[in-house]
C-alpha positions, 0 to 999 in steps of 0.5 A, spaced: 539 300 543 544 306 544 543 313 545 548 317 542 544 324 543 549 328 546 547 331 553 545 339 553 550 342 556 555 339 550 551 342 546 556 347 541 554 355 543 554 359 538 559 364 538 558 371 540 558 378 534 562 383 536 556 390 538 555 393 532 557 401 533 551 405 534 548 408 528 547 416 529 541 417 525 542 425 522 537 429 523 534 432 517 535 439 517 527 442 516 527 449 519 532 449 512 528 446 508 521 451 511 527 457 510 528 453 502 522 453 501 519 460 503 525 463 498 522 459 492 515 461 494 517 468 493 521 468 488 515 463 483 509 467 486 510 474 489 516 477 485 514 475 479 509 480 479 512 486 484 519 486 480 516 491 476 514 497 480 514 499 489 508 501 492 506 507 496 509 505 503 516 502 499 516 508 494 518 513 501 522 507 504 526 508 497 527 514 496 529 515 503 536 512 501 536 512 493 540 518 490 537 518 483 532 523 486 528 526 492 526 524 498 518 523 499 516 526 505 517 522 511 511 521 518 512 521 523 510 514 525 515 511 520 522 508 522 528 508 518 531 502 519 528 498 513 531 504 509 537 503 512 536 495 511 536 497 503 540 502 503 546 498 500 542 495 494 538 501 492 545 506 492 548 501 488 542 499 482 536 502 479 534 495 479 526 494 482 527 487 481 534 485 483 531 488 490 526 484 490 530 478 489 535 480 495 530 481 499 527 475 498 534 472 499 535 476 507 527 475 509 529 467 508 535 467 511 533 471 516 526 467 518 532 461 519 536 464 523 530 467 527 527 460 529 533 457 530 535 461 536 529 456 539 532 449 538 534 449 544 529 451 548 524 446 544 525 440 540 526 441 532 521 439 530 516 444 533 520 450 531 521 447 524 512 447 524 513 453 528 516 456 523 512 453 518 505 456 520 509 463 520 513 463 513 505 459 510 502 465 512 500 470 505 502 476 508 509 473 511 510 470 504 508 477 500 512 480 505 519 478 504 521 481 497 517 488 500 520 494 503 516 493 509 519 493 516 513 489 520 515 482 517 522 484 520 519 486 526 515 479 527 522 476 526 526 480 530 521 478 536 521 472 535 529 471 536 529 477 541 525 472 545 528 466 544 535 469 546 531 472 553 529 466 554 536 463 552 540 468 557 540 464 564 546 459 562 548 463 556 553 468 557 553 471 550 546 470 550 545 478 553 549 480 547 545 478 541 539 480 546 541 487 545 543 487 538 536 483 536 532 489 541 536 494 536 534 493 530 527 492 531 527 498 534 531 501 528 526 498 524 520 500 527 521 504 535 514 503 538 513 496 537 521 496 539 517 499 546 511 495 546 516 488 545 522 490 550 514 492 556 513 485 557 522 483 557 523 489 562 517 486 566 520 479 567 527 480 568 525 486 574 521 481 578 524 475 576 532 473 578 535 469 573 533 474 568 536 480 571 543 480 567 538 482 561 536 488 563 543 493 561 542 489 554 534 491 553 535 498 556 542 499 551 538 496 545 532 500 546 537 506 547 541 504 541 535 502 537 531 508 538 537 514 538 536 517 530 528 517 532 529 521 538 534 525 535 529 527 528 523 527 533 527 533 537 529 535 529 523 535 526 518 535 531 520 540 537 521 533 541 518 527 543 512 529 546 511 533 539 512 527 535 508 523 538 502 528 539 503 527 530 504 521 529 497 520 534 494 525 528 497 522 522 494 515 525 487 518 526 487 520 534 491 516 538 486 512 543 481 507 546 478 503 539 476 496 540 479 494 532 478 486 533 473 486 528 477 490 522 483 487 523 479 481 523 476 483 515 483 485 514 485 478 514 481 476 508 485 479 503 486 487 503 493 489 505 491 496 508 483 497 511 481 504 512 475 504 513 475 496 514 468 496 511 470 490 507 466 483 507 468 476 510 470 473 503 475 468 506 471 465 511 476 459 512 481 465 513 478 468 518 476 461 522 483 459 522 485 466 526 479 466 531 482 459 532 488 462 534 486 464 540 483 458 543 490 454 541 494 459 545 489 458 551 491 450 551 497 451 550 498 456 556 493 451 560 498 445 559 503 448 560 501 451 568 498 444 568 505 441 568 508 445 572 502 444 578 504 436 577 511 437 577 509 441 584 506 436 587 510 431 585 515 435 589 511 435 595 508 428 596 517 425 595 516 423 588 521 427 586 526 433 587 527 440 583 533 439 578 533 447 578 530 453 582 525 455 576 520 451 572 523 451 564 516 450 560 512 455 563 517 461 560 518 458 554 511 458 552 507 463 556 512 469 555 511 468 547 504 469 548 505 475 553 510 479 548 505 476 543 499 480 546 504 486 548 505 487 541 498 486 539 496 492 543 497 498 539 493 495 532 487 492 536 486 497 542 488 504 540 488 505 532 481 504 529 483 501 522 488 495 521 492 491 516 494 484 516 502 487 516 500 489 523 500 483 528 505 479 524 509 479 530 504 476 534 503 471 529 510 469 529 510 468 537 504 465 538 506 460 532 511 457 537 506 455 543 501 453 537 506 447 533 509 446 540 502 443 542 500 440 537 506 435 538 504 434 544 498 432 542 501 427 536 504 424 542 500 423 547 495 421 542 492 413 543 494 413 536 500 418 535 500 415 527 492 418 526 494 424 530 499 425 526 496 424 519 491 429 522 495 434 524 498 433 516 491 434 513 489 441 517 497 444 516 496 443 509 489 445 507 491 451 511 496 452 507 493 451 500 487 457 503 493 461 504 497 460 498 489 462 494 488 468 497 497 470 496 496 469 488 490 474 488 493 479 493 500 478 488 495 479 482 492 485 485 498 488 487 501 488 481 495 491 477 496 497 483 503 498 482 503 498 475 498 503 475 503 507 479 509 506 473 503 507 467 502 514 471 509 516 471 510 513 465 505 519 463 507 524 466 514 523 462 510 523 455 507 530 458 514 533 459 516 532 466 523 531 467 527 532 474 527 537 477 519 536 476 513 535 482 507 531 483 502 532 488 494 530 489 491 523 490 497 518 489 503 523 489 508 519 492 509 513 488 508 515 482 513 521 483 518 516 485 517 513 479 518 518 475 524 521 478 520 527 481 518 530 488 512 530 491 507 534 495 501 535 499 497 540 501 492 536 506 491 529 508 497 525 512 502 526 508 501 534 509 508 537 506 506 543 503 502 549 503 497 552 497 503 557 497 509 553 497 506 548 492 504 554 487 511 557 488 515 551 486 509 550 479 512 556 477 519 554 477 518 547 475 514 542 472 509 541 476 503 536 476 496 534 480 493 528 479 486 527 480 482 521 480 477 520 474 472 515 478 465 519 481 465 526 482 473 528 484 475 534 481 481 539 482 482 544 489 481 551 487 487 552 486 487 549 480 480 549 478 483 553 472 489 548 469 489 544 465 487 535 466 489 530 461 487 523 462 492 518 463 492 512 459 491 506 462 490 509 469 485 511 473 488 519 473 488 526 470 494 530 471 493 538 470 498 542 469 498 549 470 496 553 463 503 556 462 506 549 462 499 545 459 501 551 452 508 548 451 505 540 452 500 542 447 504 545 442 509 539 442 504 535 441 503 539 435 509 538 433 511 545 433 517 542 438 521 536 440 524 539 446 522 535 453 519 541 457 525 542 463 529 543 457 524 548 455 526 551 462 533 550 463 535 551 455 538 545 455 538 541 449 533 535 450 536 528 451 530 525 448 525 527 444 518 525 446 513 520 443 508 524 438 502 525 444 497 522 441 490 520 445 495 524 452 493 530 447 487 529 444 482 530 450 485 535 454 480 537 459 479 543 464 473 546 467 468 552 465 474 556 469 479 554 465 476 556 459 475 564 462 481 564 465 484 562 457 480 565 453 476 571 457 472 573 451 470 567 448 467 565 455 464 570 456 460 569 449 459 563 448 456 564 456 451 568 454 449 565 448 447 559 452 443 564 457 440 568 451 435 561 452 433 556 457 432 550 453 438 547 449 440 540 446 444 534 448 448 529 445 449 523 448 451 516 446 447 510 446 448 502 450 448 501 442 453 507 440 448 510 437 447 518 438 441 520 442 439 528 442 434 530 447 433 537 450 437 540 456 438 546 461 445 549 463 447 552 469 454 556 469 455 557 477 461 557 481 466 557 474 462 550 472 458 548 468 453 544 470 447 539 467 441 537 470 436 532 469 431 528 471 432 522 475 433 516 471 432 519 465 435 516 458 440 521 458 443 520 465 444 513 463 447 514 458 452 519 461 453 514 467 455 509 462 460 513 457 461 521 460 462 524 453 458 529 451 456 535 446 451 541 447 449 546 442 447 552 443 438 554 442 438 557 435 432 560 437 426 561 432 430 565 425 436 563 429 442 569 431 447 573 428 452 571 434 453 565 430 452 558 434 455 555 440 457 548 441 461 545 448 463 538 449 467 534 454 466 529 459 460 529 463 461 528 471 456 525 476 457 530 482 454 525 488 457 529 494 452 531 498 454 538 500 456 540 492 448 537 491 445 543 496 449 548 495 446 547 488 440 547 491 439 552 494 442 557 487 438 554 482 432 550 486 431 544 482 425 541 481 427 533 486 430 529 486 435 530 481 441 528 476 446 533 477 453 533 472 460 537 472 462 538 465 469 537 463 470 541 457 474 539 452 472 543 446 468 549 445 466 551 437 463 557 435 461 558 427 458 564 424 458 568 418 462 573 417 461 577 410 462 571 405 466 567 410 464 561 414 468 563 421 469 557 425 472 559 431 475 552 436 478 552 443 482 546 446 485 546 452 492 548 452 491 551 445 490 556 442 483 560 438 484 555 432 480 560 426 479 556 419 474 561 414 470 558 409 469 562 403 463 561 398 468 559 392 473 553 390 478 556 395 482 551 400 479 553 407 484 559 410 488 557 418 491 561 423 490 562 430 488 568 435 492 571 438 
């Protein structure tokens, strides 16, 4: 049989493909896509309820650079660089929203360019998780749209480091070294400072690095130069702005505030006194980790550079170049880190969590560095990776929990600031006008007014100088409704009207409180600037409504308007020891009980057994009325009744002193009476006299006769 297989070697070969070309794969660009999304994160959570209205430091950042009105009064630890940063938007638009917006656009833009600098110092994967863990933080994020220099500081860090590092093999590295060292400096000059310490220590002891010396000396200098020149203006020097700013931050020195920047954390913006609760246990074991991720990461990194060593010792390689590249790139983070910490958890004794933003953002860089590494050198990277995932997103979503009530609360404190000044305006302020008292300074930039303060860290006056302007000017003091908070003494005699949905009165001298009541009368329709210029109003105001129909003051305020009717409606109530109290129930009902009075030190005061049914019910709704004692066949004086809000005094130093004059039996309730009204009835002939009293008006007398005829008005003059 014959074999017609074909040996092997005839076999037909197949023929070759040509190689393909091989595929680029593109790299997908996720620092972008983190700088994306942190502008949409804003623009859909923060912005909405911020657009409104700036807050207390932004309304002095402002106003610095906003010609529509004056300048608040500018500490001496403030820098003018964020000033200068809006300066463009603020001189061209009123807008509080398109701020907002720029601004979110600029904090994007920069957190790109920021991280960005570190590609080539890290694989892109690290810096775009790197980035990622700072922009996903509640404080970065609310931060962005916010007139605020210390997320600029975080950013300005992180890219001055980046460029420090960059600055061996990089020529032009030197020149956006000094440029990015200025504007953190501008922006805020000690931690300029604080950020260059740990630069200019490097680059003295280690060669390489010496090129960076002019460019840190010429950025700090260039950075710095408006500060000195306004601390040798305003403050006799540097020295002297330094011992202020140590004042204004509550004595310069050695306090150990871990642990309230650590309830800082948790949700308030500013701690001081850091009281508050842990409410955010999540939150505060993700920080206390940072710690601990920041050593391993140092830890790895000294371990290579020991392996890489003794490699070289025993022959298994030889050095490429004189210096080790992954030692620097991840512990001087950390060291610049800890730099800038310094100040915040070791010399002030209060915190916020805007302080250690630059720290956050330069040990993010070591940490998302690690946990690459960690994917990679995992016996199953796919495991760690979906690990690592699981970990970044639950601490996000904390993250974004705490940002969507802090946003909310927020926009409720800013809110009350536009209401406040809202409320000034019905009132009759106009520029030039003058805000002082609890608060001053965002709302008087909200409504076009200055401000001034007499004591506290934001000290621009004195009681001279503040009396000297309320008689020129529109002028209003604002003070706190809640617990036992009432006017200086200079003002013990002006007039309060609540501010309707705030938390506020605003007393205004009795002059300028006469014109408000009268226009709120409808006798006119002037604004009162007008009324002091002569001008002619552009608007004409709103009828006042609730603004004037509860004006309040003191015992004080009442003698100073109306000595005579003071005076004996005091000794009316002095002719008796035991007088009736009206109150009002849980129910609403009245409730009439007995009372003593006291008028001393141009108050009137109420005091009460503890716990009695009267003091629940003014702890409950401070209104009051209180009649006068008869007496056993009545008195030919007439009756006396006084009503107004009932204030719980709790201070510990105003309770002895009224101790000591008075000796009541302890313990005991103790109440300020706020007057709003003080009638007088009595007979005068055939008529039945009412005399009334408001404060901002005048004697109102309305006489009843004994026939059909209408009740005659007029007023005492």
């Amino acid at each position: 049989m014959e074999n017609t297989a074909a040996p092997a070697a005839a076999t037909a070969r197949p023929r070759p493909h040509p190689p393909r070309p091989p595929r680029h794969r593109r790299r997908a660009p996720w620092l972008a896509v983190v700088a994306v999304g942190y502008a949409v994160v804003q623009l859909a959570v923060v912005v909405p309820h911020v657009g409104h209205a700036l807050g207390w430091d932004e309304s002095v950042y402002v106003s610095q650079v906003d010609p529509r009105g004056p300048a608040a009064y500018f500490s001496a630890p403030r820098s003018r660089g964020i000033s200068m940063l809006v300066s463009p938007v603020v001189a061209a638009t009123s807008s509080i929203t398109a701020l907002r917006i720029l601004l979110t656009v600029l904090s994007a833009g920069a957190l790109y360019a920021a991280f960005r600098v570190w590609n080539r110092l890290l694989p892109r994967g690290p810096v775009a998780l790197a980035a990622l863990l700072f922009a996903g933080l509640w404080i970065t994020t609310i931060s962005g749209p916010a007139v605020m220099p210390n997320l600029w500081v975080a950013l300005g860090a992180v890219a001055a480091v980046g460029w420090f590092l960059r600055l061996p093999h990089e020529r032009h590295a030197r020149w956006w070294l000094a440029a990015v060292v200025a504007g953190v400096t501008l922006v805020r000059t000690p931690d300029g400072g604080w950020l260059a310490l740990p630069l200019l220590a490097v680059a003295l002891r280690v060669r390489i690095w010496r090129p960076a010396l002019p460019a840190l000396a010429g950025g700090l200098l260039l950075g710095a130069a408006q500060w000195i020149g306004e601390a040798y203006d305003r403050f006799g020097g540097i020295g002297g702005r330094l011992d202020v700013s140590s004042e204004v931050e509550g004595g310069m020195g050695l306090h150990f505030a871990v642990g309230a920047a650590l309830r800082s954390l948790n949700g308030p913006q500013l701690c001081r006194p850091c009281e508050v609760s842990l409410s955010h246990p999540e939150l505060t074991l993700w920080w206390l980790s940072l710690p601990v991720l920041t050593l391993a990461a140092a830890g790895l990194a000294l371990r290579d550079r020991h392996e890489r060593r003794t490699r070289v010792r025993v022959g298994l390689g030889r050095p490429q170049m004189q210096r080790d590249p992954g030692l620097p790139v991840t512990v001087l983070p950390i060291v610049c880190a800890a730099s800038l910490a310094v100040p915040y958890l070791l010399l002030i004794d209060y915190s916020a969590p805007r302080f250690l933003m630059p720290s956050y953002a330069l040990l993010a860089l070591p940490i998302a560095a690690l946990g690459f590494r960690a994917v990679r050198d995992a016996r199953s990277p796919r495991h760690m990776a979906t690990a690592l995932g699981i970990v970044v997103l639950l601490h996000l979503a904390s993250q974004f929990a705490v940002l969507a009530h802090t946003s909310a609360v927020s926009e409720k404190t800013t809110g009350r600031y536009r209401t406040a000044a809202d409320g000034l305006k019905r009132l009759g302020l106009r520029p030039p006008c003058l805000v002082a008292g609890d608060r001053a300074l965002p709302v008087a930039y909200h409504a076009g007014c200055g401000s001034a303060q007499t004591s506290g860290n934001n000290r621009s006056t004195t009681v001279t100088g503040l009396l000297r302007r309320a008689a020129h000017e529109p002028t209003a003091l604002l003070v706190r409704r809640d617990g036992d908070a009432r006017p200086p003494s200079y003002a013990r005699t002006w007039i309060g009207f609540p501010l309707p949905g705030t938390a506020w009165s605003a007393y205004l001298p009795p002059d300028q409180a006469r014109q408000v009541a009268s226009r709120g009368a409808g006798e006119s329709g002037e604004s009162l600037q007008s009324r002091k210029s002569g001008q002619e109003a552009s608007e004409n105001p709103a009828n006042m409504g609730a603004m004037t129909t509860y004006p309040i003051t003191s015992w004080a305020g009442f003698q100073t308007a109306e000595p005579g009717f003071a005076t004996a409606a005091q000794e009316r109530f002095e002719a008796y020891r035991t007088h009736v109290l009206a109150t009002v129930r849980q129910d609403g009902s009245p409730r009439v009980t007995p009372l003593e009075v006291n008028f001393r030190f141009g108050e009137l005061w109420l005091g009460m057994m503890p716990d009695s049914r009267k003091a629940v019910d003014l702890r409950r709704d401070r209104r009051f009325s209180l009649q006068a004692n008869p007496g056993p066949t009545g008195t030919s004086g007439g009756d006396i009744r006084i009503s107004g809000r009932a204030v719980e005094v709790t201070d510990p130093d105003s309770l002895a002193r009224f101790a000591a004059e008075v000796h009541p039996p302890e313990p005991f309730h103790l109440f300020r009476a706020e007057v709003t009204e003080v009638v007088h009835t009595a007979v005068e002939g055939s008529d039945l006299v009412l005399r009334t009293w408001r404060p901002g008006h005048p004697v109102q007398v309305v006489r009843r006769g004994t026939d059909d005829s209408p009740p005659r008005t007029d007023e005492e003059s």
